[in-house]
C-alpha positions in Angstrom: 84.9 120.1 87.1 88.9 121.1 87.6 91.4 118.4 88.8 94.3 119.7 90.8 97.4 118.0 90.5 99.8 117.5 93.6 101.8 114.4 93.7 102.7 111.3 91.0 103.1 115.2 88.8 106.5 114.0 87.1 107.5 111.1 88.9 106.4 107.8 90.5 105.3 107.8 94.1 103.4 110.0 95.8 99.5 109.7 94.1 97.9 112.6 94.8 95.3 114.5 92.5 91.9 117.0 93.7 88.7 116.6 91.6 86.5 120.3 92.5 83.0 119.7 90.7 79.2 119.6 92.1 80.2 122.2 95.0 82.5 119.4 96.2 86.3 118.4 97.2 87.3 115.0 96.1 90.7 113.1 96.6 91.8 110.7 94.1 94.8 109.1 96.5 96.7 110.1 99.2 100.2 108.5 98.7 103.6 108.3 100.3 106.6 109.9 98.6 109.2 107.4 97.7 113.1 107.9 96.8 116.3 110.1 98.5 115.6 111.4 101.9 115.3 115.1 100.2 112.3 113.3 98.9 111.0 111.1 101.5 111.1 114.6 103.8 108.1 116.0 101.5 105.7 114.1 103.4 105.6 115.9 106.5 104.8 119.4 104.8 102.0 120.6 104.9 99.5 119.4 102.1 98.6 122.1 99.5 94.8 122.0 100.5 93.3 122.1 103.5 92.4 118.6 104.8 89.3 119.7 106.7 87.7 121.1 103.3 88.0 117.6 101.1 84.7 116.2 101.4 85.2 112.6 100.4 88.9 110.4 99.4 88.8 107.6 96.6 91.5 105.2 96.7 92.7 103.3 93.6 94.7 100.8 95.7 96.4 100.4 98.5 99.7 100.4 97.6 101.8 102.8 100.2 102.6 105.2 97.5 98.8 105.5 96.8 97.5 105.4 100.1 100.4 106.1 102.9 99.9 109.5 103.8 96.4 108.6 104.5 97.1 109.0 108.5 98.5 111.9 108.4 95.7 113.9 106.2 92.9 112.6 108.8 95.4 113.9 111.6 95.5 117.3 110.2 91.8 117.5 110.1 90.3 115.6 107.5 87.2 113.9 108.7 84.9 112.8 105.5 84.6 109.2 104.0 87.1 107.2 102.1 86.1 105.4 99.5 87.8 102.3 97.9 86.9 98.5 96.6 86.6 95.7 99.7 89.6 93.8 99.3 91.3 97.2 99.6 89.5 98.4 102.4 91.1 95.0 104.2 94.4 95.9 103.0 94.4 99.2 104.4 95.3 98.6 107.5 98.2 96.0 107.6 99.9 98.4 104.8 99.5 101.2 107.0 100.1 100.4 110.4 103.5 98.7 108.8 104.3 101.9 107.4 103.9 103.2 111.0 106.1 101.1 112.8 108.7 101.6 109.6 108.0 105.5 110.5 109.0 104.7 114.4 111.7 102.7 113.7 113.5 105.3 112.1 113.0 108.1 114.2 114.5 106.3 116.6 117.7 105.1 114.9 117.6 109.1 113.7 117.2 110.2 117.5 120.1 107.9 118.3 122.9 109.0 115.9 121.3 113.2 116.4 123.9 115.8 117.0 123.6 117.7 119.8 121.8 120.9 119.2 119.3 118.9 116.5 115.5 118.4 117.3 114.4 114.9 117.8 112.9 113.0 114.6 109.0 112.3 114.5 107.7 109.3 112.8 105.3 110.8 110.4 102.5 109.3 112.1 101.3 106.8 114.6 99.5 103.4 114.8 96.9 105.5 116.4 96.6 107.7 113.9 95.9 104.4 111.3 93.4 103.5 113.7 91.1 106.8 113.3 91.8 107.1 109.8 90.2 103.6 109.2 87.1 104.1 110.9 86.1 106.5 107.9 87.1 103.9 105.4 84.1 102.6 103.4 84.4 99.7 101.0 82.7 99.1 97.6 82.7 96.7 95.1 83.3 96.8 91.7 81.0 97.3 88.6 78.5 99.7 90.8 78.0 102.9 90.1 77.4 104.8 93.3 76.5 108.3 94.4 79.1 109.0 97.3 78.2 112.9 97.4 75.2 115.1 96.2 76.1 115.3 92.6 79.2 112.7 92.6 79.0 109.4 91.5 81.7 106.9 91.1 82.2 103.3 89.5 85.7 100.8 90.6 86.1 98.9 87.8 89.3 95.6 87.9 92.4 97.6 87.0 94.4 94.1 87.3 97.3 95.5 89.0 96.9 94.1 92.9 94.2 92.3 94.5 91.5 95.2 94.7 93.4 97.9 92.8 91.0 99.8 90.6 90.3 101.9 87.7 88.4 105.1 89.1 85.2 106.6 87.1 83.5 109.8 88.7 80.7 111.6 86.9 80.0 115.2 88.0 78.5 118.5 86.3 77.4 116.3 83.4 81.4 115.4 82.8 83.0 112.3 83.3 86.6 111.8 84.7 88.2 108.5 84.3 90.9 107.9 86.4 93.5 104.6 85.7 95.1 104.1 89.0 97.8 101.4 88.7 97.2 99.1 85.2 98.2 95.4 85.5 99.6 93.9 81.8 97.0 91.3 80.4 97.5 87.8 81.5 99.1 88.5 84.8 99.1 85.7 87.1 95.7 85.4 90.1 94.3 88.4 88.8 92.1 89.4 86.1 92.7 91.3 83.1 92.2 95.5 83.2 88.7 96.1 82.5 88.2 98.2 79.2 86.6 101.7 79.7 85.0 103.3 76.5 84.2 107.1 77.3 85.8 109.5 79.1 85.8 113.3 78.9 89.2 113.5 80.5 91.3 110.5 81.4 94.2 110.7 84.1 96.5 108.1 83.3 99.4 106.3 85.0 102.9 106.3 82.5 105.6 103.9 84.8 106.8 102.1 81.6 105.5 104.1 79.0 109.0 104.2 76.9 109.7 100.6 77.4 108.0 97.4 76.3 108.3 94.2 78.8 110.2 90.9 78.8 107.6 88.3 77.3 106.2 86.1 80.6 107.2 82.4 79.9 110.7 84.3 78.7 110.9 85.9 82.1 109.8 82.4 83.8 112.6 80.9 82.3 114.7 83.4 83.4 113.8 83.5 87.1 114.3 79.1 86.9 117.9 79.7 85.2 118.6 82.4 88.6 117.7 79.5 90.9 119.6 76.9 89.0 122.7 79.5 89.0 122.7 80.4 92.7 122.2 76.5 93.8 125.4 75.8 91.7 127.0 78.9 93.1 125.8 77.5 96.6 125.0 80.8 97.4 121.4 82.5 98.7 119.0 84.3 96.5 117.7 87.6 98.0 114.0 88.9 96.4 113.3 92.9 97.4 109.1 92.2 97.1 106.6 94.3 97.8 104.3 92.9 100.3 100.7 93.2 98.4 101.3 92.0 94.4 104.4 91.0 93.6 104.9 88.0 96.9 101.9 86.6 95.7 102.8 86.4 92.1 105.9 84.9 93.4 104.9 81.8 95.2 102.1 81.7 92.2 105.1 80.7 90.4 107.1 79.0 92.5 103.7 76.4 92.8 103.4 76.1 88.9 107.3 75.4 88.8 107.8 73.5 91.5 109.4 70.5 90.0 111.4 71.9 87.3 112.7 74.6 89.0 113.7 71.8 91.9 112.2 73.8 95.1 111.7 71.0 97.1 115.6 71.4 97.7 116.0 75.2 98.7 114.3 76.7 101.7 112.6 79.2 101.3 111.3 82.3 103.2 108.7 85.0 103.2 110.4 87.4 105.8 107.6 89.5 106.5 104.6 89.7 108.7 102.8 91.8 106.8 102.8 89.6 103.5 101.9 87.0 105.6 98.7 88.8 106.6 98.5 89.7 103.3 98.4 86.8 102.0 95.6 86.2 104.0 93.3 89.1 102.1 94.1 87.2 99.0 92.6 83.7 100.7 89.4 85.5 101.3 89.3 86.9 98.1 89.8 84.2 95.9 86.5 84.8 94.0 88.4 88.0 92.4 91.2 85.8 91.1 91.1 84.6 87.4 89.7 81.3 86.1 93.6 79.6 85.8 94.5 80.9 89.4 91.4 79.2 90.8 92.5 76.1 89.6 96.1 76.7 90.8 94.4 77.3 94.1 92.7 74.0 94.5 95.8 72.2 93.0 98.7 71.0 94.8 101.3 72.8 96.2 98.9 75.5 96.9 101.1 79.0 96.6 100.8 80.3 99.8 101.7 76.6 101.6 104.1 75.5 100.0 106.0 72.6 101.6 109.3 74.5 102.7 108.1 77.8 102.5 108.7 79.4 106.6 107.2 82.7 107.5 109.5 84.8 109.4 107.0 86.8 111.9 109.5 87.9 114.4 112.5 89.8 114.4 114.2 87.0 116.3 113.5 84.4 113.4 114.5 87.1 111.1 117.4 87.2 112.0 117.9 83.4 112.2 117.8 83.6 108.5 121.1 85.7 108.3 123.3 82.7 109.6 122.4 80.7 106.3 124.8 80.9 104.0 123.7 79.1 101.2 120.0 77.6 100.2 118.2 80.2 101.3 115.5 82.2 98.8 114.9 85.1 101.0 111.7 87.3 99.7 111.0 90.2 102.2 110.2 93.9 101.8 110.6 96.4 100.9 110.0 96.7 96.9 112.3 99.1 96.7 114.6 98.0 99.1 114.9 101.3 100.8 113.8 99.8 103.9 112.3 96.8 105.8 114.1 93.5 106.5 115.4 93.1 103.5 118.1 95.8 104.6 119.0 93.0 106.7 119.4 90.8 104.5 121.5 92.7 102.0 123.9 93.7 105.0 124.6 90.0 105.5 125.1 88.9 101.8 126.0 92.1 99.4 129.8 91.1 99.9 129.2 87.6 99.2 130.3 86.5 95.2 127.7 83.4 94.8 124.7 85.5 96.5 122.0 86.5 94.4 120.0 89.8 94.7 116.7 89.6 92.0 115.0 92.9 91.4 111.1 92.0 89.9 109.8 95.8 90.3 110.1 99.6 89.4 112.9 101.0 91.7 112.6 104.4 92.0 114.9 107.1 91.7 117.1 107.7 95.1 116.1 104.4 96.5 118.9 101.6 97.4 117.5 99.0 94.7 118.2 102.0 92.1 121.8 102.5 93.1 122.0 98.3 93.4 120.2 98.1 89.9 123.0 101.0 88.4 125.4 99.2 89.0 126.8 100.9 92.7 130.1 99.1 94.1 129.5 100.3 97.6 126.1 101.1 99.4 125.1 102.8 102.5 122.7 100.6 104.8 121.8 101.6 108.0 124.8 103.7 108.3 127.2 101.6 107.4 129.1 101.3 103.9 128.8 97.9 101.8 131.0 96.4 99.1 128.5 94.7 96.3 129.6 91.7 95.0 126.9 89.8 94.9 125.3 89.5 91.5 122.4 91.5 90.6 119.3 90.3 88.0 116.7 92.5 86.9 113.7 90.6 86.3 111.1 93.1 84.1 108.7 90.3 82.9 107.0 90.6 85.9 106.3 94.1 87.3 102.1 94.6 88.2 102.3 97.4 85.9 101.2 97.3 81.9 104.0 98.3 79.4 104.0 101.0 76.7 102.0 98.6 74.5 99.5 97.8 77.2 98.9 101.4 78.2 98.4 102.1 73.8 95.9 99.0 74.0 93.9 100.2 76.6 94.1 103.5 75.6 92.5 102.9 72.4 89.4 101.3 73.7 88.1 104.9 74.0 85.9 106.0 71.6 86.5 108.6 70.8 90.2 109.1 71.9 89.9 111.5 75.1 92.3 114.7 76.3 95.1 113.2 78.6 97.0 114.0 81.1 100.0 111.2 82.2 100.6 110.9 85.6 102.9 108.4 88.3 105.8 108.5 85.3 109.0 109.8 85.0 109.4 112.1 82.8 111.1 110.1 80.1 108.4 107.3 80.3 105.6 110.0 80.0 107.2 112.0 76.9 107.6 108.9 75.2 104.1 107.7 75.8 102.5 111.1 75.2 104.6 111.3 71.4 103.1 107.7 70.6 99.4 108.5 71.7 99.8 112.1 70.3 100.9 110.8 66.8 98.4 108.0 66.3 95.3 109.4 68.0 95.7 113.3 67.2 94.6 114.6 70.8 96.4 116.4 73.6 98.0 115.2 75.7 99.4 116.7 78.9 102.2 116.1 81.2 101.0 116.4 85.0 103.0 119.0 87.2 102.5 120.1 91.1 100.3 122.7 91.1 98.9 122.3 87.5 95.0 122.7 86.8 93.1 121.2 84.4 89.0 121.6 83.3 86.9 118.9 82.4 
């Protein structure tokens, strides 16, 4: 067995890693590069294997940096099955066809400001091409171990990160390769805990916050209430860059529990996004994968995802209603990252206020606008266009989906024994600080993903 590493090699987005064992081409992810627009304009080359010769794709989850060049490898030729766990297989498709109109949009506001001379810009790919790459989507569920080629088995076990994200095992050649997708911390609201994996003969492993340790929860809780209570004094509006699948949810999971002491009843609030609201949707139907204390914030009331005053902006038109408000208003809209989506909008309208808020709750990558807003940038570019900041910026870490240094040692050291590693989806300061600690206390090697980099099982 040799694993092929090509994207998530030394930084975040772009998941991308080929298992070759049992005479056979396997997939693990197919994501969307994330960042600058140097980085962004990776996706359209060509992918460093031929897409007709994978035989199968696994998919730990369908976040777009896992999953959102998915369309574009079954449009170059790739025609086997893709594998991932049912409430996955349901997100799919309102993740990606999003990302398509997103792609549209922007070739068209490219091909509108183009210098003469300049070829027109093409949307990476089409709703079409979402449409033919889910017909070869086939869901599983968790906890089975299932042969998906001749000689390839896999198991999806609950990596606790997003409804249906999951940790990967695949046993070929009489090896086994565990691979750890996104891992949630323990105790993170409506989902369940990571499940603990105890043998591995090589484990790829995800590194986002391996140099840092998270805000404790109810610290980070209290935190978020003293933002509202700030901004309603202020009388200014409080702007939430979410991303659609994870994060919304967790939101108005906590906006339900809080509801009287963090006074919502006064604010209104809005989930500007169709695609969380289809989202949220998935989630409804897959309430049996929540934990025990979300199922009985489910059937309590107000149930998260009706709150009382909570408005779901579908259309542009009622999007845009939301920018005459100037005071009240907890906007929550993609994307994460803020690097596109309506949220754009939003920041346009408020940046140059002094009593808005802007609350980051995720990873922003390098070269994205929340990075620069996060650094501390005076002026940003948006659409275009230059923008003063003076609205206040919070940075929320309690909450991100993904497990801290001290989850990723814990979960680590349920393998017995301790197996070679290689850290993927990290920077590189996040993975050299993991790989010292794990290196130090477990004596094993550990190895730093890179493009192009081979390893045997």
């Amino acid at each position: 067995m040799q694993v092929h590493f090509h994207g998530a090699a030394g930084e975040v987005t772009g998941s991308m890693h080929l298992v070759e064992a049992a005479g056979k081409r396997i997939l693990l992810d197919c994501g969307l590069i994330q960042g600058s627009r140097e980085a962004e304009a990776r996706n359209a080359e060509p992918f460093p294997f031929d897409p007709a010769t994978l035989d199968a794709v696994v998919l730990s989850h369908a976040h777009i940096d896992h999953i959102g060049r998915l369309p574009l490898l079954v449009k170059r030729g790739f025609r086997g099955p893709i594998h991932t766990q049912g409430a996955s297989a349901e997100l799919l498709p309102i993740m990606l066809l999003d990302a398509a109109s997103l792609s549209e949009s922007e070739a068209e506001r490219a091909n509108r400001h183009r210098r003469r001379g300049e070829p027109d810009a093409q949307p990476l790919f089409s709703e079409e091409d979402v449409h033919a790459a889910m017909k070869q989507v086939r869901p599983l569920p968790y906890d089975e171990r299932t042969t998906i080629l001749p000689g390839v088995d896999i198991a999806l076990r609950d990596a606790g990160h997003i409804l249906g994200s999951a940790i990967v095992e695949l046993w070929a050649d009489g090896r086994k390769l565990v691979f750890s997708g996104d891992l949630g911390p323990k105790g993170t609201p409506i989902l369940r805990d990571p499940t603990v994996v105890k043998q591995a003969d090589l484990l790829l492993m995800e590194s986002t916050y391996g140099d840092r340790n998270h805000r404790d929860r109810p610290e980070t809780i209290r935190e978020l209430g003293a933002i509202f209570e700030h901004a309603w004094r202020d009388r200014g509006n409080v702007l939430i860059p979410a991303f659609a699948v994870g994060r919304t949810q967790e939101l108005l999971y906590w906006f339900a529990r809080n509801w009287d002491a963090w006074k919502l009843s006064r604010w209104r609030i809005f989930l500007d996004s169709p695609m969380a609201a289809k989202v949220i949707g998935v989630y409804a139907r897959h309430h049996g994968l929540f934990d025990e204390d979300a199922r009985r914030v489910w059937a309590q009331s107000p149930n998260p995802f009706r709150l009382p005053n909570l408005h779901v902006a579908e259309t542009v038109q009622q999007s845009m209603a939301i920018n005459q408000i100037e005071n009240g208003a907890i906007v929550i809209a993609g994307s994460g990252m803020a690097n596109g989506g309506r949220i754009q909008h939003h920041l346009r309208y408020n940046l140059g206020r002094r009593n808005a808020h802007v609350v980051f709750v995720g990873y922003q990558a390098e070269g994205t606008l929340g990075r620069r807003l996060v650094d501390g940038a005076k002026w940003v570019r948006i659409h275009g266009r230059d923008y003063r900041v003076n609205a206040q910026r919070h940075t929320v870490g309690g909450l991100s989906a993904h497990t801290d240094q001290q989850g990723l040692l814990a979960w680590y050291g349920n393998f017995q024994p301790a197996p070679p590693l290689v850290l993927v989806h990290g920077e590189d300061r996040a993975r050299e600080a993991l790989a010292g600690e794990i290196g130090e206390r477990h004596g094993v090697p550990v190895e730093l993903a890179r493009p192009g980099m081979v390893v045997d099982v």
